[in-house]
DRENRO-133151 format. One record per atom (N, C-alpha, C, O): x, y, z; atom name; residue number from 1. Coordinates in steps of 0.05 Angstrom, whole numbers, plus 5000, padded with zeros to 4 digits. Layout:
<pts>
+------+------+------+------+-----+
:    u :    v :    w : site : pos :
+------+------+------+------+-----+
:    X :    Y :    Z :   CA : NUM :
...
+------+------+------+------+-----+
</pts>
This chain:
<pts>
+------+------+------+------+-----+
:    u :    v :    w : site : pos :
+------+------+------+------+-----+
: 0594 : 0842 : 7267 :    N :   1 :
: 0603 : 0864 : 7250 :   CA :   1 :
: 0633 : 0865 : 7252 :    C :   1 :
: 0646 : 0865 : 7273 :    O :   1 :
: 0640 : 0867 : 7230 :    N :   2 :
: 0669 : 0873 : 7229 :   CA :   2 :
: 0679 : 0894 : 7238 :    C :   2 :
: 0667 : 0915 : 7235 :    O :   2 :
: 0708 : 0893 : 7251 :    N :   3 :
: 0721 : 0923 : 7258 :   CA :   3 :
: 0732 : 0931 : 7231 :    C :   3 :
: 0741 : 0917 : 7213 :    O :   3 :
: 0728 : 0965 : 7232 :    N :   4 :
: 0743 : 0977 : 7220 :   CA :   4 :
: 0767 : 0971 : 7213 :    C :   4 :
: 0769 : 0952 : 7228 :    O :   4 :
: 0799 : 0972 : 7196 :    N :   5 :
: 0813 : 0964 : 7194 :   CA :   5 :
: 0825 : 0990 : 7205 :    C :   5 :
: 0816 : 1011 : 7197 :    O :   5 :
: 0848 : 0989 : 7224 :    N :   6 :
: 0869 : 1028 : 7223 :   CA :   6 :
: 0880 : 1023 : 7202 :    C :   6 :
: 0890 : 1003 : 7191 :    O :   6 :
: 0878 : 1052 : 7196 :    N :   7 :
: 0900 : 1062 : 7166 :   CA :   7 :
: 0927 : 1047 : 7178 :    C :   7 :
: 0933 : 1040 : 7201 :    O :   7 :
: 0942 : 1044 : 7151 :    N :   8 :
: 0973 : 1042 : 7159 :   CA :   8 :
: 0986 : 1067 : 7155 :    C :   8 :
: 0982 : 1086 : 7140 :    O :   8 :
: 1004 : 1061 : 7174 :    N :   9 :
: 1014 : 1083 : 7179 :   CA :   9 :
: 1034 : 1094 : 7157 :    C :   9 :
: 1044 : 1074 : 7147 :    O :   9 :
: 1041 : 1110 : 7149 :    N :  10 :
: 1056 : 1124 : 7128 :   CA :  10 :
: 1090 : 1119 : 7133 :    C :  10 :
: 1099 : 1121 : 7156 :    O :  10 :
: 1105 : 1113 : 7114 :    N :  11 :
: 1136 : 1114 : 7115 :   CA :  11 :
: 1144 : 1131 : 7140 :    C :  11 :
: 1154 : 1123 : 7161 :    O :  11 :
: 1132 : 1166 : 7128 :    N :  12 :
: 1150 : 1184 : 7144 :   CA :  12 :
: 1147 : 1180 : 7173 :    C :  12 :
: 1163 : 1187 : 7190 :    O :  12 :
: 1117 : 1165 : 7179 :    N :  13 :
: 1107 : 1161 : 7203 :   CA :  13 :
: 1124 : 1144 : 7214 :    C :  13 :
: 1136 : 1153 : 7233 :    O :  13 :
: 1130 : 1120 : 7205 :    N :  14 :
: 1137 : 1096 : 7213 :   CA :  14 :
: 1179 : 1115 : 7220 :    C :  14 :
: 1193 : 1111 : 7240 :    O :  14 :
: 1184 : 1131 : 7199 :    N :  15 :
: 1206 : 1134 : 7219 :   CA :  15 :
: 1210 : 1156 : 7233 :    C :  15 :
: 1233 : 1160 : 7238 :    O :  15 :
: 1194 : 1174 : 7242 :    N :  16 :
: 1184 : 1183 : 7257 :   CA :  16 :
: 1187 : 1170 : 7286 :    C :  16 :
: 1203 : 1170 : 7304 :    O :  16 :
: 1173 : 1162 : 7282 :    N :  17 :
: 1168 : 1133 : 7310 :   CA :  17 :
: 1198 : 1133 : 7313 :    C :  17 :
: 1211 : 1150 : 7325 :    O :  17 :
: 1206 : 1110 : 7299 :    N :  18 :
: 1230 : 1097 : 7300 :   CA :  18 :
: 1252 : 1121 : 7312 :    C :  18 :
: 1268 : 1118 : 7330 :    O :  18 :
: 1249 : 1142 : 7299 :    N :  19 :
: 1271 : 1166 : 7311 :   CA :  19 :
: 1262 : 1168 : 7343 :    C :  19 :
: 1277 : 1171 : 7362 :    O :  19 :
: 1233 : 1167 : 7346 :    N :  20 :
: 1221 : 1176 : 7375 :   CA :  20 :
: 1245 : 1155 : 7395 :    C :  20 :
: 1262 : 1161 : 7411 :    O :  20 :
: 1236 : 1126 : 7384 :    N :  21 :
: 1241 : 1106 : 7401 :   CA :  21 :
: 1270 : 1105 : 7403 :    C :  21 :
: 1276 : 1096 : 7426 :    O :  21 :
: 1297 : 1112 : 7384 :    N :  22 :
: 1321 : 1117 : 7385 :   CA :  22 :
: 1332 : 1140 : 7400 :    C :  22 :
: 1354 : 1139 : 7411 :    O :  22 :
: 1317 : 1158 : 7400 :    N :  23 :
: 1314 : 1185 : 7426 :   CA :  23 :
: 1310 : 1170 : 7454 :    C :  23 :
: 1328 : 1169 : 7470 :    O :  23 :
: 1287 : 1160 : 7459 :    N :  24 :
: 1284 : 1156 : 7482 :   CA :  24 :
: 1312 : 1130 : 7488 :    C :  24 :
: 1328 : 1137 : 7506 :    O :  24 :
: 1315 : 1107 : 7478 :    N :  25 :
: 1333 : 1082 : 7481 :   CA :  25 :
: 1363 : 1106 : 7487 :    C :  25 :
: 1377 : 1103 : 7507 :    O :  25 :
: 1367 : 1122 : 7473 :    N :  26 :
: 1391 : 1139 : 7482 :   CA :  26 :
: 1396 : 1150 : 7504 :    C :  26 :
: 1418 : 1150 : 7516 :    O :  26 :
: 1368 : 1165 : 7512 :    N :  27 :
: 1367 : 1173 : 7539 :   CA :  27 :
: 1362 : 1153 : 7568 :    C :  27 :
: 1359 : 1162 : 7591 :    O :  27 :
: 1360 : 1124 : 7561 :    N :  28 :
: 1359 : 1105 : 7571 :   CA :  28 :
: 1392 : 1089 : 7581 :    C :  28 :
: 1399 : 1075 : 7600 :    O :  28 :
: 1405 : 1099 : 7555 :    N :  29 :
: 1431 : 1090 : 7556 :   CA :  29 :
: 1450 : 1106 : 7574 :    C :  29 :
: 1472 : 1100 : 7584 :    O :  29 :
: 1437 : 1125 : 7574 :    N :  30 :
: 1463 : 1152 : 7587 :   CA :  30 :
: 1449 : 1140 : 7622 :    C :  30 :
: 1464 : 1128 : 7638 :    O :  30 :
: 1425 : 1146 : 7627 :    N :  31 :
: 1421 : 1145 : 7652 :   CA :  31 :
: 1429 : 1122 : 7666 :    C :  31 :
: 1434 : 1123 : 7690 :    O :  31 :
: 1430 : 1084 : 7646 :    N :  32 :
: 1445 : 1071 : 7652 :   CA :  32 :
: 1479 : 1073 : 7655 :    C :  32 :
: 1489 : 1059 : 7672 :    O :  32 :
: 1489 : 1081 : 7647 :    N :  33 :
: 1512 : 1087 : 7647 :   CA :  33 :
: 1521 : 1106 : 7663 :    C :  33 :
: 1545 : 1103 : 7667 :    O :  33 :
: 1513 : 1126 : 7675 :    N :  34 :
: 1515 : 1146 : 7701 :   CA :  34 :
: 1503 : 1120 : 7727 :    C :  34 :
: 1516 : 1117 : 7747 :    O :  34 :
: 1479 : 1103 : 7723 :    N :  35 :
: 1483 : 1081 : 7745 :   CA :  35 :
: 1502 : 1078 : 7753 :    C :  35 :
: 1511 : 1085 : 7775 :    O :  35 :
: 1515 : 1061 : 7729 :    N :  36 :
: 1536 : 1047 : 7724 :   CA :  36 :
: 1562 : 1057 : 7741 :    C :  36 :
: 1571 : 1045 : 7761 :    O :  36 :
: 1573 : 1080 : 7730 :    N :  37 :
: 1589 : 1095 : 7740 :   CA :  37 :
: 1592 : 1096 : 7773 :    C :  37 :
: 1611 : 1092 : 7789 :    O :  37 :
: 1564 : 1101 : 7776 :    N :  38 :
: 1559 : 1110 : 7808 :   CA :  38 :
: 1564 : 1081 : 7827 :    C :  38 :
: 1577 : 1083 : 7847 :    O :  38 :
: 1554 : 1060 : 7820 :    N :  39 :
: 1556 : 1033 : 7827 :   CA :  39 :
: 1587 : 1018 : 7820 :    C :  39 :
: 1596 : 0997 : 7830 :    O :  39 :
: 1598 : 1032 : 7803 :    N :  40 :
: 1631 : 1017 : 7799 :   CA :  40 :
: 1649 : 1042 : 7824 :    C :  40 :
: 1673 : 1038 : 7829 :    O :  40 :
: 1636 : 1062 : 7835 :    N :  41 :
: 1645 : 1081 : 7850 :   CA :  41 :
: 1652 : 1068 : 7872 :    C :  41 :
: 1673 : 1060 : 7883 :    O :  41 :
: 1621 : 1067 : 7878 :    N :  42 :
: 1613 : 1052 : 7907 :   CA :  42 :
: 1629 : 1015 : 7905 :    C :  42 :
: 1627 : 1002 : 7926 :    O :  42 :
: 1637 : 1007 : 7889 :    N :  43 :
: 1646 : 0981 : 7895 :   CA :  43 :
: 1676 : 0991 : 7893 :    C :  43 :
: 1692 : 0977 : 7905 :    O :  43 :
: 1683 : 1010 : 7882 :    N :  44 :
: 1712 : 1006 : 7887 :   CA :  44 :
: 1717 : 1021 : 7914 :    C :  44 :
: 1737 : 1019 : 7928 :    O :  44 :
: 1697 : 1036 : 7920 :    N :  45 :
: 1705 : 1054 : 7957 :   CA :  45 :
: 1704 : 1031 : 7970 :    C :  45 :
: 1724 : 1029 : 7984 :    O :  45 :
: 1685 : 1008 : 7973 :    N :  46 :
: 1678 : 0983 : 7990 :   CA :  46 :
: 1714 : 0977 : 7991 :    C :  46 :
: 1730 : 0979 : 8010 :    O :  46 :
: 1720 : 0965 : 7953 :    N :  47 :
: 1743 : 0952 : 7960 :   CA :  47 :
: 1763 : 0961 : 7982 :    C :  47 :
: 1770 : 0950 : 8003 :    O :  47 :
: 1769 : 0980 : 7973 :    N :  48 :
: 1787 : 1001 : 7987 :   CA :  48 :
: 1784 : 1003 : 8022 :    C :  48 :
: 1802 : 1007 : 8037 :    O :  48 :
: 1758 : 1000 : 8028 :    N :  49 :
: 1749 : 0997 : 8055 :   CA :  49 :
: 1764 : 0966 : 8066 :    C :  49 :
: 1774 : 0961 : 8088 :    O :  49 :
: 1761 : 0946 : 8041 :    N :  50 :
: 1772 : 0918 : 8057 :   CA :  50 :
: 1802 : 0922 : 8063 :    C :  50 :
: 1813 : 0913 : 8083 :    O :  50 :
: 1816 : 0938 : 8040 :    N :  51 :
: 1842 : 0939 : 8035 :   CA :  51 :
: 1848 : 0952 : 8064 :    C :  51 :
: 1865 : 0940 : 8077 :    O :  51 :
: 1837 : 0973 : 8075 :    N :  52 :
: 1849 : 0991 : 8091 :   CA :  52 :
: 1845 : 0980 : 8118 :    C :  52 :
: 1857 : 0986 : 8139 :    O :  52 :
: 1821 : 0958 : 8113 :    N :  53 :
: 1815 : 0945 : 8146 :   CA :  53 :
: 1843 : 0921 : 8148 :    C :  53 :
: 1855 : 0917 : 8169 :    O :  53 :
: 1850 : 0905 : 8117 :    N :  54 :
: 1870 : 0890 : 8126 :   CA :  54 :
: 1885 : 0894 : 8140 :    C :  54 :
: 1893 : 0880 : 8158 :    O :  54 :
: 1898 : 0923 : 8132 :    N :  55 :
: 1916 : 0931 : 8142 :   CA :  55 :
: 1916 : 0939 : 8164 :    C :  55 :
: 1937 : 0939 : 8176 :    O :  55 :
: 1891 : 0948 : 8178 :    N :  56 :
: 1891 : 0951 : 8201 :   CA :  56 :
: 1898 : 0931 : 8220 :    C :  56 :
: 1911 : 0938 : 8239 :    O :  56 :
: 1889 : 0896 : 8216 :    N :  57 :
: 1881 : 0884 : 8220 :   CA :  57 :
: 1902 : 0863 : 8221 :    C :  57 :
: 1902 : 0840 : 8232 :    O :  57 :
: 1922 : 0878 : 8207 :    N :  58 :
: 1947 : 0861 : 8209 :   CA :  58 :
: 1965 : 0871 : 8235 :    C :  58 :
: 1987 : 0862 : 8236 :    O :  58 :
: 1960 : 0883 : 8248 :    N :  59 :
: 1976 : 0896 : 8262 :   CA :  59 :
: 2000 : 0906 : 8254 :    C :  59 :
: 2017 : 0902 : 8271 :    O :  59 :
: 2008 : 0918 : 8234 :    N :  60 :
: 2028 : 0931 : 8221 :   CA :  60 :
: 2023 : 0962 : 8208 :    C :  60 :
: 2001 : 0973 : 8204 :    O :  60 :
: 2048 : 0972 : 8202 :    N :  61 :
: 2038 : 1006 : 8193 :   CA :  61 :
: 2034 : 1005 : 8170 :    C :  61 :
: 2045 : 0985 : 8161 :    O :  61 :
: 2023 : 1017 : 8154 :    N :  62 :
: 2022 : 1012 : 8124 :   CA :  62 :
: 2050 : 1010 : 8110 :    C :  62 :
: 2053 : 0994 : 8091 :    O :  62 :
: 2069 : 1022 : 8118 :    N :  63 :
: 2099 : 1016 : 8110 :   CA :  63 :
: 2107 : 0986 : 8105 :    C :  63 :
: 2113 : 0972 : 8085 :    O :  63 :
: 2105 : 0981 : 8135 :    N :  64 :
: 2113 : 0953 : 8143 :   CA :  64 :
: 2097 : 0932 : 8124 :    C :  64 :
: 2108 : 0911 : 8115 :    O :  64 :
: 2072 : 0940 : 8121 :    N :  65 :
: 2043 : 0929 : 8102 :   CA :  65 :
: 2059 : 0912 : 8074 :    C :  65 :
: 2064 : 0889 : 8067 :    O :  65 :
: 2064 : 0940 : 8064 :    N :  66 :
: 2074 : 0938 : 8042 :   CA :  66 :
: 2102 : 0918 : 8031 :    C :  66 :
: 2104 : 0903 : 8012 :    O :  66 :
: 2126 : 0929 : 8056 :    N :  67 :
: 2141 : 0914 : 8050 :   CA :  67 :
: 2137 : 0881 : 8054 :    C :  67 :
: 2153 : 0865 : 8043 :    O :  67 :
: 2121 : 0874 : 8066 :    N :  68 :
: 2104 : 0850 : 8069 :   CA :  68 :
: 2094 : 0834 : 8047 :    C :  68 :
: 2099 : 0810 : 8043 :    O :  68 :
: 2079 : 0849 : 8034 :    N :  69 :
: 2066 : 0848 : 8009 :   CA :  69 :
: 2092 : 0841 : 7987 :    C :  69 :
: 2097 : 0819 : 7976 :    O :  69 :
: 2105 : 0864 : 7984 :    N :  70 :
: 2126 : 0865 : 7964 :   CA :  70 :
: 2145 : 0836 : 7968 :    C :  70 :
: 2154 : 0824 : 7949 :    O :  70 :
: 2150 : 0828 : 7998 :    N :  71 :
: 2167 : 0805 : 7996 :   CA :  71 :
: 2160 : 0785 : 7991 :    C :  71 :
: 2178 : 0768 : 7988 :    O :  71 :
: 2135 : 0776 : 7988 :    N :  72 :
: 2108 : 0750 : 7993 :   CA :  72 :
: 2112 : 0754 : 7956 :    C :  72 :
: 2115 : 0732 : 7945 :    O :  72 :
: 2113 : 0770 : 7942 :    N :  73 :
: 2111 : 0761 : 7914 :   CA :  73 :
: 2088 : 0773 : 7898 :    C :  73 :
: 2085 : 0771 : 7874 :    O :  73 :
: 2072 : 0788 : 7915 :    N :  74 :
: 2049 : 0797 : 7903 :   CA :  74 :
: 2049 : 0820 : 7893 :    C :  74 :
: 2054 : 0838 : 7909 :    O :  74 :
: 2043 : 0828 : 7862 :    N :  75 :
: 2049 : 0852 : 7851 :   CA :  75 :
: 2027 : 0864 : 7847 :    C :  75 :
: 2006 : 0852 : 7854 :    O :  75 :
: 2024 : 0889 : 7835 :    N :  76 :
: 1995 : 0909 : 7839 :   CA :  76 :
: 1994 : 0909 : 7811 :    C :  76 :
: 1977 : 0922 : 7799 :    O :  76 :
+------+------+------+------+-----+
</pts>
């Protein structure tokens, strides 16, 4: 026995939907993007963590750090 066929669905239906699924993909986009945010946070505090251990690490004050830096050629 054959199946029934489903109705097709109607224009207004079809964008209907389509509005549903552009609602939801938007609210998909924001919550990626607050990730995002939070994870470019946390990698730039990391950086900042290496930066502040070099300096530790050089045995110098951050003054001294710098003018170090500044004479070696390397600009920010």
């Amino acid at each position: 026995m054959a199946r029934p066929r489903k109705s097709a669905k109607s224009l207004e239906d079809q964008i209907i939907d389509v509005d549903i699924e552009m609602e939801r993909l938007k609210e998909e986009m924001t919550a990626l993007r607050a990730k995002r945010k939070k994870l470019m946070a946390q990698k730039d505090e990391e950086d900042m963590q290496k930066i502040v251990d070099m300096v530790k690490g050089s045995g110098k004050t951050p003054a001294e750090f710098l003018v170090a830096i500044s004479k070696s050629g390397i600009q920010g």
